[in-house]
N, C-alpha and C positions, 0 to 999 in steps of 0.2 A: 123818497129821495130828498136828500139835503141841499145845500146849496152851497161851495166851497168858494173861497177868500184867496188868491197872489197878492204875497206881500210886498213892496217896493221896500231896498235897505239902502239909507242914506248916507253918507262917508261916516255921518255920527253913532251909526248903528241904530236910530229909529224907524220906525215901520210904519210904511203908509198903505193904505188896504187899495185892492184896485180890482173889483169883484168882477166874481166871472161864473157864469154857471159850472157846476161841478157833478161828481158822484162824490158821496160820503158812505164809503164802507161800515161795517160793524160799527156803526154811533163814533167812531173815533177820525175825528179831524186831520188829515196828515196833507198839509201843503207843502207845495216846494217855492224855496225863496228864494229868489235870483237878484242877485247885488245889483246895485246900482249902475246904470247903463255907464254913467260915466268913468265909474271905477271901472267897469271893466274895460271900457274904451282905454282909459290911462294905461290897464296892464295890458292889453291885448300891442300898444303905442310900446313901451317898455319893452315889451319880448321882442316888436321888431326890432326896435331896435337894439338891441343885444345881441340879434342874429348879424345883422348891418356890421353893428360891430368887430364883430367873432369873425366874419368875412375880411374886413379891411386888414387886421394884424394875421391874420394866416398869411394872405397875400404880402403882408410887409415882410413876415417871419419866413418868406419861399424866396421874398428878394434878400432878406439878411444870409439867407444862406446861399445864392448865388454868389453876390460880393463876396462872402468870404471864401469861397470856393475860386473867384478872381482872383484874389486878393492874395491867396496860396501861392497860385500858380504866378504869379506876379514877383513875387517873394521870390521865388527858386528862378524864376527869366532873371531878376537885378542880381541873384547872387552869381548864377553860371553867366554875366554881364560882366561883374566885377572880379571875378576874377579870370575873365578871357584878358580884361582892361590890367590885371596885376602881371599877368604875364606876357604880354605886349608891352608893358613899361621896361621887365626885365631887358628882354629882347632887344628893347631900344637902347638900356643903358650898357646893354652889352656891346652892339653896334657899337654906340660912341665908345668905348673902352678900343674895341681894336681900331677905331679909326684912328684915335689919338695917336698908338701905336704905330701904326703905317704911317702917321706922319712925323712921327719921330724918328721912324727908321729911316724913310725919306731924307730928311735932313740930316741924318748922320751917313748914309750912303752919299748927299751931296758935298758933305763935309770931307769922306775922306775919297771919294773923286778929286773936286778941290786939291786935295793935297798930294794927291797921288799926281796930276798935271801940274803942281809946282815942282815936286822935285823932278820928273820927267825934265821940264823946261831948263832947270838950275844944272840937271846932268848933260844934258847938251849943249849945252852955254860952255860946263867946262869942260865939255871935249873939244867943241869949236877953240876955246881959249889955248889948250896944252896942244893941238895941234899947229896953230901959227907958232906959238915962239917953239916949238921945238923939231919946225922945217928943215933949218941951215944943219942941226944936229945930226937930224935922219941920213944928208947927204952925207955928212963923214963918220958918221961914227954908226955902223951897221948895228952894234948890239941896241943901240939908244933905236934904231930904226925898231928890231925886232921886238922891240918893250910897248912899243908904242902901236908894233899893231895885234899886240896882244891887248891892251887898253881899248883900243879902239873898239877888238872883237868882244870885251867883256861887256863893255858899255852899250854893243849893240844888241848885247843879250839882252842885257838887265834892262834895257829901252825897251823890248818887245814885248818882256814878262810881263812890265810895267803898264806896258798898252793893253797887253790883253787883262791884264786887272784890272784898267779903267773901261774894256769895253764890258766886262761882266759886271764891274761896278754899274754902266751905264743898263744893261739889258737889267738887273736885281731892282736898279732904280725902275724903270718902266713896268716891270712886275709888279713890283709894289704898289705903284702909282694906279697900277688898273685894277688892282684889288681894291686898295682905297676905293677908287668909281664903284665898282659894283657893291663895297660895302653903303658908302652914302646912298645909292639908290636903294639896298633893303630900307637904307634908315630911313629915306624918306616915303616908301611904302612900309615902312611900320610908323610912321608919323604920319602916315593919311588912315592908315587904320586903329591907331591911335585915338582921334581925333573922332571918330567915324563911332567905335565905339563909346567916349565921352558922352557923344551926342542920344544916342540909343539910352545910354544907361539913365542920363540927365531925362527921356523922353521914358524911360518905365517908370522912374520915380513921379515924376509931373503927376502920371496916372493912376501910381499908387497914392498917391498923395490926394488926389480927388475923388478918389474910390472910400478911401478912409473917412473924407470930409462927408460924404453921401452917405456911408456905413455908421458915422457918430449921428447924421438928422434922425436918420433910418432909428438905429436907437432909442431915443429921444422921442420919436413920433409911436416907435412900441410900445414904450415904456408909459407915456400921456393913454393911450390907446387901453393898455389893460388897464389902469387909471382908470378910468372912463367905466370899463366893463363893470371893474369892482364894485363901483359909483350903481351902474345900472342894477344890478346881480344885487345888490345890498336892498335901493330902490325894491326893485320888483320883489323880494322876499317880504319887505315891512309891508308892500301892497297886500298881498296873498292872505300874510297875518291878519290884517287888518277887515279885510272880506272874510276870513274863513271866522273870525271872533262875532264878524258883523252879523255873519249868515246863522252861525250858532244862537246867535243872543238872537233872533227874527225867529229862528224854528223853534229856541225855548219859549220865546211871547204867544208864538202862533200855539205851540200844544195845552201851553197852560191856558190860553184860551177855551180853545178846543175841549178843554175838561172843566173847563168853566160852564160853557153854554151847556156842554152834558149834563152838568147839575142843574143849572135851572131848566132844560127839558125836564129830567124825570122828576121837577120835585111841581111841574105843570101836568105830567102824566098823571103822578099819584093825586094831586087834585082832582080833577078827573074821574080817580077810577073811586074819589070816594063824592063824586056827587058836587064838589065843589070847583071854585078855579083861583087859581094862582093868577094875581098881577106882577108881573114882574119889576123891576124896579128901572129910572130911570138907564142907570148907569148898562144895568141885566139888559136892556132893551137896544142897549149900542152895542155891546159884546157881541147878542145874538145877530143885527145885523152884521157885525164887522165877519162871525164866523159862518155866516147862510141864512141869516133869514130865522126867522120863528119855524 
């Protein structure tokens, strides 16, 4: 039985021996080389954090798609907002359109009321008038009577017509005047709902507007975040290379060793088997320790 060698690999790819009893199979030396505790520390540090990483932007990438799944519905609440708010504008400007209306017609029904009790007034004034001076007449002169009170009876027609066109005037007036009220009360329930709505719409925006501000860090912080990965993932790959080059070059030094010391065993055997013996050389005498021993 032989004696086998663990070789220690340094970040520079040199090898430090760090013996240890072994079996050695068929004369042929076959160690295994285990990188440097530090490197592996470093990558073993590396992949956590990579995992750490990989976690944080999922998580940020499960909020990116929340907010914008808010942000959606946010969207379609300001638009079915804006235009409840275009059609309660209508509404309002319609309002005001026939109120102007009712108070136009108001003022033109008190216009021609107005007018309607001046001539009323002016026609009885001159009937009051044509019956004084033509008193003395009446008594003598019977046809001047019968003229007069055919005047009288036209005049009391045309007085009543008169009236009652001013009371319809007055009842059309009152019509209209209560329409006007109940139109100003839409309007000012579509100017509180007006106003109600502004408020709403003004309070979705606010929130889309902070949601966006949070959705552009949010961004921003993914964006650093795969950054970062890339950074790691690059990292931990020149690690890898770097061990797997190191651990290569340690198993090539360790075999060529390995078939080093096999040659100066059998060229100590063959001494030996002819009666003599081989000294080995200084250098021959470090190798065989380094690979078991004589």
């Amino acid at each position: 039985m032989r004696g086998k060698a663990i070789f220690s690999i340094t970040w520079a790819g040199t090898v430090r021996p760090l013996f240890c009893a072994s079996a050695l199979s068929a004369g042929v030396l076959l160690c295994a080389f285990p990188a440097h505790a530090d490197d592996r520390d470093q990558l073993k540090s590396i992949q956590a954090d990579i995992a750490s990483k990989e976690r944080a932007v999922r998580q940020q990438q499960q909020q990116r798609a929340t907010l914008l799944a808010q942000l959606k519905v946010q969207e379609e609440a300001i638009s079915a907002a804006a235009r409840k708010l275009r059609e309660t504008q209508s509404t309002l400007n319609e309002l005001n359109k026939q109120i102007d209306a009712m108070n136009a017609s108001i003022a033109k029904l008190e216009q021609q009321k107005a007018s309607q009790e001046r001539n009323l007034a002016a026609q009885l004034d001159a009937a009051f008038r044509q019956g004084e001076h033509s008193g003395v007449q009446y008594i003598f002169n019977s046809e001047e009577t019968a003229r007069g009170e055919r005047m009288q009876a036209y005049y009391g027609y045309l007085n009543q017509a008169r009236q009652e066109t001013i009371a319809q005037l007055k009842q059309t007036r009152e019509e209209v005047a209560a329409q006007r009220a109940e139109l100003e009360e839409k309007q000012s329930q579509q100017q509180t709902l007006l106003y109600e709505q502004q408020a709403q719409q003004a309070k979705l925006e606010q929130a889309r507007n902070e949601r966006k501000k949070t959705l552009t860090s949010l961004e921003s912080s993914i964006q650093a975040g795969q950054q970062q990965l890339s950074e790691l993932r690059a990292n931990e790959s020149r690690l890898r290379n770097s061990l797997a080059r190191a651990e290569a070059a340690a198993k090539a030094r360790a075999e060529r060793e390995a078939r080093e010391a096999d040659a100066v065993r059998d060229r100590q055997q063959e001494a030996s088997r002819k009666g003599t013996t081989y000294k080995p050389t200084e250098s021959e005498r470090s190798l065989m320790s380094r690979t078991g021993g004589l």
